[in-house]
MDAnalysis code that builds the backbone (N, CA, C; Angstrom):
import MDAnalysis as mda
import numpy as np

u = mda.Universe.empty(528, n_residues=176, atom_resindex=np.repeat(np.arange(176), 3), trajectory=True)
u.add_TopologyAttr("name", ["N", "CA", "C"] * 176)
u.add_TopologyAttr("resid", np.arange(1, 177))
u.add_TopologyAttr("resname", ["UNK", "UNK", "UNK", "UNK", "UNK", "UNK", "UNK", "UNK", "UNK", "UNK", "UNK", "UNK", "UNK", "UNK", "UNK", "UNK", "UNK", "UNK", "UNK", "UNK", "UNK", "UNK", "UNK", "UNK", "UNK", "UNK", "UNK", "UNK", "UNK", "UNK", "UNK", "UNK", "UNK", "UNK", "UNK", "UNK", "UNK", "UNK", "UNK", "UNK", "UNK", "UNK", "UNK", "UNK", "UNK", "UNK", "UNK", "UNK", "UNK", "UNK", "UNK", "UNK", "UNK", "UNK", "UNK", "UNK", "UNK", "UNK", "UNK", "UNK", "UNK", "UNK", "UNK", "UNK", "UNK", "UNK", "UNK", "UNK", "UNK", "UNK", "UNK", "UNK", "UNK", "UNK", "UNK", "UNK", "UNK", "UNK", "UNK", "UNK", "UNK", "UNK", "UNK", "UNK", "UNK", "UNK", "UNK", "UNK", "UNK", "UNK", "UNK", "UNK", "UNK", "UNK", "UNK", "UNK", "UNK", "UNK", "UNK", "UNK", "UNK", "UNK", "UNK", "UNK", "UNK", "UNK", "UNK", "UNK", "UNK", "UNK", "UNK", "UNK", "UNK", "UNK", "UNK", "UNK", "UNK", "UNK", "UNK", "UNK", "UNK", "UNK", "UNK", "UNK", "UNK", "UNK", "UNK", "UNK", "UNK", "UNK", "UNK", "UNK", "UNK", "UNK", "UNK", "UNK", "UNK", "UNK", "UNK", "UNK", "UNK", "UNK", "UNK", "UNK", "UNK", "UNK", "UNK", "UNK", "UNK", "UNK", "UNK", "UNK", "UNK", "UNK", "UNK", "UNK", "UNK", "UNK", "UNK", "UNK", "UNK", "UNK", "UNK", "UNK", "UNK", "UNK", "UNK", "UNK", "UNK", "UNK", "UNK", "UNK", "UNK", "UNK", "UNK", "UNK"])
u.atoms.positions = np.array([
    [13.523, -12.628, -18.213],
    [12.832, -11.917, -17.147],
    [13.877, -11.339, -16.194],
    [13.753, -9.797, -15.998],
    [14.487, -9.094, -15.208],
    [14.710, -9.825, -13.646],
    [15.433, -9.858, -12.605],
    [15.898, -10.266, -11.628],
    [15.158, -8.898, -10.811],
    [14.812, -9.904, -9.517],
    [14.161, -8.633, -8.505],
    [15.131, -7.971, -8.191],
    [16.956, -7.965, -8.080],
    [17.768, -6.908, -7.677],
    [17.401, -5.788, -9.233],
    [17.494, -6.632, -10.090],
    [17.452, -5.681, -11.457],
    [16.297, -4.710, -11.837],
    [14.872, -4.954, -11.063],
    [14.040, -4.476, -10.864],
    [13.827, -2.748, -10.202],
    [14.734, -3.489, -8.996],
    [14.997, -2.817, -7.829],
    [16.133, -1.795, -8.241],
    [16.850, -1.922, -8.831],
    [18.099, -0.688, -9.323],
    [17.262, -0.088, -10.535],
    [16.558, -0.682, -11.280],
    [15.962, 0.329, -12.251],
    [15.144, 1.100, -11.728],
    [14.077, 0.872, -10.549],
    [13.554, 1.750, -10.063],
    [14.113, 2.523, -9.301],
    [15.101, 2.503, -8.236],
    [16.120, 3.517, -7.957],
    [16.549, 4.363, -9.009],
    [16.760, 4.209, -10.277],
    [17.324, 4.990, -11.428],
    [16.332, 5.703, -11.708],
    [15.365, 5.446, -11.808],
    [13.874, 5.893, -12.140],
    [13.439, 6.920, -11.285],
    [13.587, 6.634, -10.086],
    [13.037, 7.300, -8.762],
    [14.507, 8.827, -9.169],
    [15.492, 8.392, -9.231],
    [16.514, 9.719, -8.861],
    [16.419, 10.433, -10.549],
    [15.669, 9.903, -11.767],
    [15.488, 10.777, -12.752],
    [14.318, 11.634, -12.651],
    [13.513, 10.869, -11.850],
    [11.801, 11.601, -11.434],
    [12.357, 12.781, -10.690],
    [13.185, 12.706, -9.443],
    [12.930, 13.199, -8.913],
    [14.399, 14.835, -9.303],
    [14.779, 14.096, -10.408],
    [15.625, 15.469, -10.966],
    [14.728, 16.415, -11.572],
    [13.359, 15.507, -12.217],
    [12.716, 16.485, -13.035],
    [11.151, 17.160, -12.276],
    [11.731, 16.537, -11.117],
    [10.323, 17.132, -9.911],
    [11.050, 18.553, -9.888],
    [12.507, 18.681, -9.550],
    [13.241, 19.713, -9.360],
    [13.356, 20.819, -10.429],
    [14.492, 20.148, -11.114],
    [14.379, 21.268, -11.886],
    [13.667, 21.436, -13.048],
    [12.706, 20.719, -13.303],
    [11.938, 21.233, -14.427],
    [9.889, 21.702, -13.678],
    [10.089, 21.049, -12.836],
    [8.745, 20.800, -12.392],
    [8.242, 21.700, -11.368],
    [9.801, 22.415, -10.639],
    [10.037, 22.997, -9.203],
    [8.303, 22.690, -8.177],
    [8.729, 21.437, -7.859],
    [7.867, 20.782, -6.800],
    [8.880, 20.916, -5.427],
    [8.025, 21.018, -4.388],
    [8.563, 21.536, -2.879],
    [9.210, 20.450, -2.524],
    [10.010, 20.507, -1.294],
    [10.873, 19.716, -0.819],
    [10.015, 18.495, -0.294],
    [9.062, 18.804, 0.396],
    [7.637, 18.104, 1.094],
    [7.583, 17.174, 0.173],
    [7.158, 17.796, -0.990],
    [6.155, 16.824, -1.599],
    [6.831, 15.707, -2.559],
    [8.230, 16.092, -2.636],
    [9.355, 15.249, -3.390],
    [9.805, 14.275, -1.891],
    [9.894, 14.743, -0.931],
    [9.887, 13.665, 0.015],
    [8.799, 12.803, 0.348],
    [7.671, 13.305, 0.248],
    [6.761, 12.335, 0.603],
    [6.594, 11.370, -0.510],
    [6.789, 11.849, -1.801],
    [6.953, 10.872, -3.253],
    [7.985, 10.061, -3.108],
    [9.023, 10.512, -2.768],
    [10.636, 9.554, -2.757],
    [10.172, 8.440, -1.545],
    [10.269, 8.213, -0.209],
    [9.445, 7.437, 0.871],
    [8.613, 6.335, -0.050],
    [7.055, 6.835, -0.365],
    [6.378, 6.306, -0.697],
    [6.966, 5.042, -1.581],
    [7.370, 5.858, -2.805],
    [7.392, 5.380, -4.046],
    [9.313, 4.178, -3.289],
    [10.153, 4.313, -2.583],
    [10.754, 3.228, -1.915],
    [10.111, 2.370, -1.514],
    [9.139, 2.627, -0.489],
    [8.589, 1.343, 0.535],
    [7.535, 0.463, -0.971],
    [7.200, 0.975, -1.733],
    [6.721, 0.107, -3.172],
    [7.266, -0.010, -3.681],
    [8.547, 0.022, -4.225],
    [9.505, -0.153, -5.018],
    [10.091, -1.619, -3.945],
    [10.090, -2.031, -3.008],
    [10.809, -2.919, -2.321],
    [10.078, -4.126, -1.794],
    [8.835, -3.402, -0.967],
    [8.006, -4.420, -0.099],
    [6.675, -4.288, -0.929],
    [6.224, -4.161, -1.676],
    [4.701, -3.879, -2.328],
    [5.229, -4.187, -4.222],
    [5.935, -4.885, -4.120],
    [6.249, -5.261, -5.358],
    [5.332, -6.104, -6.218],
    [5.047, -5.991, -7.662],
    [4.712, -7.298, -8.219],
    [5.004, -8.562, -8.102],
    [6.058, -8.722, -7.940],
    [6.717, -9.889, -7.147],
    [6.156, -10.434, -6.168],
    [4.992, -9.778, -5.245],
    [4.546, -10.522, -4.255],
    [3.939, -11.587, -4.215],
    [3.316, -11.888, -5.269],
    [2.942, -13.216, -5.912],
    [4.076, -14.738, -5.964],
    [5.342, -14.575, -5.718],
    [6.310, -15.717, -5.349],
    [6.494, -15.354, -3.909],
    [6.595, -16.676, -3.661],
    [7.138, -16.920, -1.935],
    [8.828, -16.654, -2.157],
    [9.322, -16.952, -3.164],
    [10.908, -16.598, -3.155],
    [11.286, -15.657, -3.973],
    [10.483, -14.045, -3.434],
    [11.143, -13.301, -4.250],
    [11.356, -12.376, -3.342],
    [12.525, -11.396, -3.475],
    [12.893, -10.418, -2.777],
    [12.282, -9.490, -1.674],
    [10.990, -9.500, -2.716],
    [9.962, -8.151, -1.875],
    [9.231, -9.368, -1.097],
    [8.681, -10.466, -1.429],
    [8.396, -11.249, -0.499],
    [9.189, -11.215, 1.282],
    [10.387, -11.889, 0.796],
    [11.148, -11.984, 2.032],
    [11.684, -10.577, 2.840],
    [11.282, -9.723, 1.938],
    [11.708, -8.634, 3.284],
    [10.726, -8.331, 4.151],
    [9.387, -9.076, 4.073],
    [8.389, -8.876, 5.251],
    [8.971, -9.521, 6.450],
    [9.926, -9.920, 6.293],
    [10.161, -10.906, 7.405],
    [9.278, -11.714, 7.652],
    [9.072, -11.960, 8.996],
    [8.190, -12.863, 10.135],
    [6.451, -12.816, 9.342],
    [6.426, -11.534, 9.096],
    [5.466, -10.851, 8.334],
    [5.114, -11.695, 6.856],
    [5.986, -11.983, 6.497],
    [5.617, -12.156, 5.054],
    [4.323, -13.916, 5.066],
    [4.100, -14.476, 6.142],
    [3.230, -15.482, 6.048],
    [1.684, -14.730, 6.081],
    [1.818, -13.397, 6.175],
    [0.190, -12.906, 5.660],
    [0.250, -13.071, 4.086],
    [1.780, -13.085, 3.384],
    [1.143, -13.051, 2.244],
    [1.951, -14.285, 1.158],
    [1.132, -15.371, 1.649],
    [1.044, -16.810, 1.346],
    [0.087, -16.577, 0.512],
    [-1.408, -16.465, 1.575],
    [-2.691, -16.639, 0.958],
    [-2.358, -15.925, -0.749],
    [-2.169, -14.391, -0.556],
    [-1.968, -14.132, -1.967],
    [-1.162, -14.632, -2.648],
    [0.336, -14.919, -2.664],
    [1.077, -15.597, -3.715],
    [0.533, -17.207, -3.900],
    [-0.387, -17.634, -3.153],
    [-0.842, -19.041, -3.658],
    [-2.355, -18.384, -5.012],
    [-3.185, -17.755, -4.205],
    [-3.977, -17.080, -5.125],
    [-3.830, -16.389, -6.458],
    [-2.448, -16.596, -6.090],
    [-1.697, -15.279, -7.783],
    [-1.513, -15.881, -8.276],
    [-1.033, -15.766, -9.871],
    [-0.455, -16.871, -10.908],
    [0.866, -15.751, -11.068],
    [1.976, -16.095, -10.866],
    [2.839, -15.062, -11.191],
    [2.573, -14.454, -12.986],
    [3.001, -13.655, -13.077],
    [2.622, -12.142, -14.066],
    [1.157, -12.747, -14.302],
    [0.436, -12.974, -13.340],
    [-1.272, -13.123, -13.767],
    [-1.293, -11.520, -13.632],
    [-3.057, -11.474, -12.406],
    [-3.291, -10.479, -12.319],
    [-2.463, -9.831, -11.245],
    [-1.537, -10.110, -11.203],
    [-0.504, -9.313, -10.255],
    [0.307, -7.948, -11.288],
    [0.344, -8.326, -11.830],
    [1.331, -7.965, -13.100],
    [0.430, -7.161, -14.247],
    [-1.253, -6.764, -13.565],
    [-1.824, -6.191, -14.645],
    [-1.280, -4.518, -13.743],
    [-1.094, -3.835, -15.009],
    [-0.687, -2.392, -14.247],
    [-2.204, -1.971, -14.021],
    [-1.828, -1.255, -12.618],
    [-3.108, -0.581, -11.704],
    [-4.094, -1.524, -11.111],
    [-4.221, -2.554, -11.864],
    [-5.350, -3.978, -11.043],
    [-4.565, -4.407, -10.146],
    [-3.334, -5.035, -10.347],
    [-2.332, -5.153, -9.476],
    [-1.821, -4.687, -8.432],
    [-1.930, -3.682, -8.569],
    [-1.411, -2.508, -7.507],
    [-2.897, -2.237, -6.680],
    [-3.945, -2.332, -7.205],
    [-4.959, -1.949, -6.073],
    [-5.082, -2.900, -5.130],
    [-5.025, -4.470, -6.310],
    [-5.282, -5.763, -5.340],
    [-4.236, -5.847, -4.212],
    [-3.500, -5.313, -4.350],
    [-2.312, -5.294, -3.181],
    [-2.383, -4.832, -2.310],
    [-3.190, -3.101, -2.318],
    [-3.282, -2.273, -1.587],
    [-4.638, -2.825, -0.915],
    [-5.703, -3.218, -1.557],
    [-6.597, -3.761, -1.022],
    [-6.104, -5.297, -0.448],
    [-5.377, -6.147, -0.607],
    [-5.185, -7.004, 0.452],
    [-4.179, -6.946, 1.847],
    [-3.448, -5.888, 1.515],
    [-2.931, -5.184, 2.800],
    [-3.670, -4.579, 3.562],
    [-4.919, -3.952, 3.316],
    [-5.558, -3.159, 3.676],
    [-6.586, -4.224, 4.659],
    [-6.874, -5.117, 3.766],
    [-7.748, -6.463, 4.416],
    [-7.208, -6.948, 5.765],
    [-5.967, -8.003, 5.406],
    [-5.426, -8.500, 6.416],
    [-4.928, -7.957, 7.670],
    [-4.261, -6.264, 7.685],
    [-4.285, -5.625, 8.533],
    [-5.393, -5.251, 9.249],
    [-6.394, -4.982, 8.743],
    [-8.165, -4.516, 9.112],
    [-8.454, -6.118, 9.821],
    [-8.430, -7.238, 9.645],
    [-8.604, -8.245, 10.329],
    [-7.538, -9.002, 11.491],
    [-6.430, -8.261, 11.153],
    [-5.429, -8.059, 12.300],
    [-5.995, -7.309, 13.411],
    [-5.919, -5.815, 12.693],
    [-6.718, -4.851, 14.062],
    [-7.731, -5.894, 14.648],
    [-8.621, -6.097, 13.856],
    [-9.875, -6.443, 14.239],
    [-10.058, -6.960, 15.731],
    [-9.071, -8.479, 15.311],
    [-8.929, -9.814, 16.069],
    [-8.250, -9.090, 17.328],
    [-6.760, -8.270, 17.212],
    [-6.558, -7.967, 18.576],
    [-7.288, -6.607, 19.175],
    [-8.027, -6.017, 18.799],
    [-8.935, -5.237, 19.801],
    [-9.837, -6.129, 20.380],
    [-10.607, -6.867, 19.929],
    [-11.452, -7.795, 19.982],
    [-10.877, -8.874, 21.234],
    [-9.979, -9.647, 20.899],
    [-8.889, -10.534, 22.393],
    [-8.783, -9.263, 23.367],
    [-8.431, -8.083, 23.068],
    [-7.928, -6.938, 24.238],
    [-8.879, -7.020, 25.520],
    [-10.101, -6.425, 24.530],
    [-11.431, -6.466, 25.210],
    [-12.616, -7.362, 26.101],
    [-12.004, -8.344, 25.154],
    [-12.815, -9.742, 25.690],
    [-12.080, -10.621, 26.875],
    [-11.245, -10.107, 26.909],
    [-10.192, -10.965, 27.833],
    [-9.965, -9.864, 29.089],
    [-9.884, -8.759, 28.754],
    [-9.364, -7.587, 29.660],
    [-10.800, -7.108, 30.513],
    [-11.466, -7.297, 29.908],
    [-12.991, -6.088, 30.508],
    [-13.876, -6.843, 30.760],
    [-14.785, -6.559, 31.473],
    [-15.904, -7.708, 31.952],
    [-16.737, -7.253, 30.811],
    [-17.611, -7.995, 31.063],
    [-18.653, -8.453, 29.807],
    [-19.205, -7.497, 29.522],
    [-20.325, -6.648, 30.300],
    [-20.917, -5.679, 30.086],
    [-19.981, -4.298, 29.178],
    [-19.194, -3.754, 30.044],
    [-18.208, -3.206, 29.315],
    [-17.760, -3.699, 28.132],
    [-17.257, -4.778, 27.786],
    [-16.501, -5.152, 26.724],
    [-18.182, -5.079, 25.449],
    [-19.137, -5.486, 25.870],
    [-19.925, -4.914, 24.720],
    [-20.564, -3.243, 24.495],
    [-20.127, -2.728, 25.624],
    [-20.235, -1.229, 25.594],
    [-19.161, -0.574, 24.473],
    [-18.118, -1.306, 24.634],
    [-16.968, -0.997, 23.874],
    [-17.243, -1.072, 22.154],
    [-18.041, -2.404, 21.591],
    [-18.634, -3.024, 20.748],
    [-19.238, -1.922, 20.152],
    [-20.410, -1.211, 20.991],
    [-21.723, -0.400, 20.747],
    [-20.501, 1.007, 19.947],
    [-19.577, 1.429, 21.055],
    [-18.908, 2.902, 20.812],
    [-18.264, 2.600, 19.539],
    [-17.568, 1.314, 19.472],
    [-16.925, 1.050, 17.983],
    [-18.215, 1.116, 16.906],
    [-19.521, 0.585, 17.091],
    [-20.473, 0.713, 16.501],
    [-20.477, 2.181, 15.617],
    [-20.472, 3.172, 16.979],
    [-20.655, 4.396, 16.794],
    [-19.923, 5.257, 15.792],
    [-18.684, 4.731, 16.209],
    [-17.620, 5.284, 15.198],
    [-17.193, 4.825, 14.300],
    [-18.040, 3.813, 13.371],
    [-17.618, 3.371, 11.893],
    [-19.254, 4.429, 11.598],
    [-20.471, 4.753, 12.091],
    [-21.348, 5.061, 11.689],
    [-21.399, 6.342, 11.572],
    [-19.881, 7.278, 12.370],
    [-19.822, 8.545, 12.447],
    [-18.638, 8.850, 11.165],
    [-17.919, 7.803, 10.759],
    [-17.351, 8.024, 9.487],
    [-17.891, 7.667, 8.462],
    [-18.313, 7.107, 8.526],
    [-19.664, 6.604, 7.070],
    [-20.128, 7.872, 6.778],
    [-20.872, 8.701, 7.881],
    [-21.821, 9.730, 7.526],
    [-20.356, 10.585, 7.181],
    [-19.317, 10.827, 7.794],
    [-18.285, 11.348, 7.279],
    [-18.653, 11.794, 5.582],
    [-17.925, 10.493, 5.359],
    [-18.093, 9.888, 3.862],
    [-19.019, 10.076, 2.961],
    [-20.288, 10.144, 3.723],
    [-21.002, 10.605, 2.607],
    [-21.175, 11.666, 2.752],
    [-20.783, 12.539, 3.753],
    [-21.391, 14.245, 3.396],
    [-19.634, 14.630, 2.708],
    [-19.611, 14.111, 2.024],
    [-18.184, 14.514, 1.383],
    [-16.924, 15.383, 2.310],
    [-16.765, 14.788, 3.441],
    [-15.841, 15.567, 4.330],
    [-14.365, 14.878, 3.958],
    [-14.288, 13.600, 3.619],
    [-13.293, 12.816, 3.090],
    [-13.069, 13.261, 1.821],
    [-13.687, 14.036, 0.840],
    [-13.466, 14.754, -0.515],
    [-13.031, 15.965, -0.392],
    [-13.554, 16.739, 0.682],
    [-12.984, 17.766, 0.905],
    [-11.361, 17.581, 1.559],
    [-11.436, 16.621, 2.396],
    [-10.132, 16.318, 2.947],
    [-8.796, 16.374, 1.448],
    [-9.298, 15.734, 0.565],
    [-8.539, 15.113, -0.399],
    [-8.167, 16.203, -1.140],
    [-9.294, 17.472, -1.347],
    [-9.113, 18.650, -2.377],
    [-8.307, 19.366, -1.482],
    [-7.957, 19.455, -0.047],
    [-7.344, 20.089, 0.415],
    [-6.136, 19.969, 0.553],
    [-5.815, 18.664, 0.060],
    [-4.540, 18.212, -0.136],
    [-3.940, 17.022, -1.188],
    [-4.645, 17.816, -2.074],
    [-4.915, 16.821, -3.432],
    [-3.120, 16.531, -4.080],
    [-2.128, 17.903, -3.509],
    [-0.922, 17.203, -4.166],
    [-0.591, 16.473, -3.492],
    [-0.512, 16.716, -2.242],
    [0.504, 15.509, -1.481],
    [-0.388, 13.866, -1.773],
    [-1.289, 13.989, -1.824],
    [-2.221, 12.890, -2.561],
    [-2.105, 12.343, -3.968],
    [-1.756, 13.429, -4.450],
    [-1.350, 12.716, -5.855],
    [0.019, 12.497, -5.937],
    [1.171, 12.921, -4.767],
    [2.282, 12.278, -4.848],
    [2.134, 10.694, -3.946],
    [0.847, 10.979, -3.395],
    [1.299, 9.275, -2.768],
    [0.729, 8.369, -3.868],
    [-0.280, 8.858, -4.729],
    [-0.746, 7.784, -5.430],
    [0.609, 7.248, -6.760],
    [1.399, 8.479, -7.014],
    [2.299, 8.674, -7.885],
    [3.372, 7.468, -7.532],
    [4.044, 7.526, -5.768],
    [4.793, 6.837, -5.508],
    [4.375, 5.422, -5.159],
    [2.834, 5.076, -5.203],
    [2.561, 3.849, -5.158],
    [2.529, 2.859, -6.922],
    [2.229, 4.013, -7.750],
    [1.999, 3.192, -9.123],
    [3.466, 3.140, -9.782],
    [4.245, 4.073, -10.212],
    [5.286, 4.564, -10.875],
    [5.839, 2.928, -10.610],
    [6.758, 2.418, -9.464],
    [7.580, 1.632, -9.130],
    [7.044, 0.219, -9.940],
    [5.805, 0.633, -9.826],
    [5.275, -1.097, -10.340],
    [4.826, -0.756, -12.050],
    [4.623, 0.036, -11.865],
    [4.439, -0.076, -13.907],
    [6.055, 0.287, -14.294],
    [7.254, 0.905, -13.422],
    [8.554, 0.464, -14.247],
    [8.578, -0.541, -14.116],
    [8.512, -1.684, -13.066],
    [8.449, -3.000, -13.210],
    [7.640, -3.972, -14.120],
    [6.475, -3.179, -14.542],
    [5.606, -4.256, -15.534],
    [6.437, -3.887, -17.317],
    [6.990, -2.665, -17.191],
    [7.418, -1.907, -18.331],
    [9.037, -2.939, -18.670],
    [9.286, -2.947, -17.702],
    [10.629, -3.728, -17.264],
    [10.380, -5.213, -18.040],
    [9.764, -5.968, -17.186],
    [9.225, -6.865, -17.325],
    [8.720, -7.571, -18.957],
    [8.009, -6.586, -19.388],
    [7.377, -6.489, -21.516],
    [8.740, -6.461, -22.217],
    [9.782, -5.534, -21.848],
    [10.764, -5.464, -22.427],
    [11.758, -6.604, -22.769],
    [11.680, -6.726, -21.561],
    [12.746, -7.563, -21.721],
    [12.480, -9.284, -21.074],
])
């Protein structure tokens, strides 16, 4: 089994062959090869398969941070479903997505309750009400689809730089 530095330099190798053939074979804009290169780093490092061990590389570079993700590396079986390409990668994105969303949550919630008198602080409640019910309807009158067709490459370079890093790593991984 490959070493998380060994991981980590193949996807650097990976990332600077992609992005020779974004260039000259593909002639993709400077934009959108930067927003792919970014992406596809911050997953290549901190959003690793690896997140499933407490002692692995991409673990410990959360720092202070990395005790949000206990719960998951106790929940994971290393190369379980961490290590399935694309299940893996969503469950990740969806438990980042979680714990931050219950981060926000908790400190708007202390802000309010502690800062504002009562009445207010559930006025606040009602307007947050308002505005998950004004993106919902968002959502369903397809304004979030239109958002996406309007910028479907730079969208498909973020989805590009979130998967690529972790299926060279699962590819990595079968091989060898």
């Amino acid at each position: 089994m490959p070493s998380g530095k060994t991981h980590f330099h193949i996807n650097l190798l990976m990332l600077l062959l992609l992005v020779i053939l974004f260039i000259k074979v593909l002639s993709f804009s400077f934009i959108e090869i930067l927003v792919f290169g970014i992406v596809y780093i911050i997953c290549a490092s901190i959003f690793s398969p690896d997140m499933d061990r407490s002692n692995s590389k991409a673990f410990k570079k959360w720092g202070v941070l990395k005790v949000l993700w206990y719960p998951y590396a106790i929940l994971s079986k290393h190369r379980g479903i961490s290590h399935a390409i694309f299940v893996g990668t969503l469950i990740r994105i969806l438990y980042t997505f979680l714990i931050f969303t219950v981060i926000g949550f908790t400190l708007y919630y202390l802000n309010y309750r502690f800062n504002t008198p009562e009445a207010e602080f559930y006025q606040v409640l009602y307007n947050f009400k308002l505005i998950l019910l004004k993106y919902n309807s968002a959502f369903n009158n397809f304004e979030v689809a239109a958002l996406l067709k309007e910028n479907e490459r730079f969208f498909l370079f973020i989805v590009l730089g979130i998967f690529l890093p972790d299926f060279f790593h699962y590819l990595l991984d079968r091989l060898f």
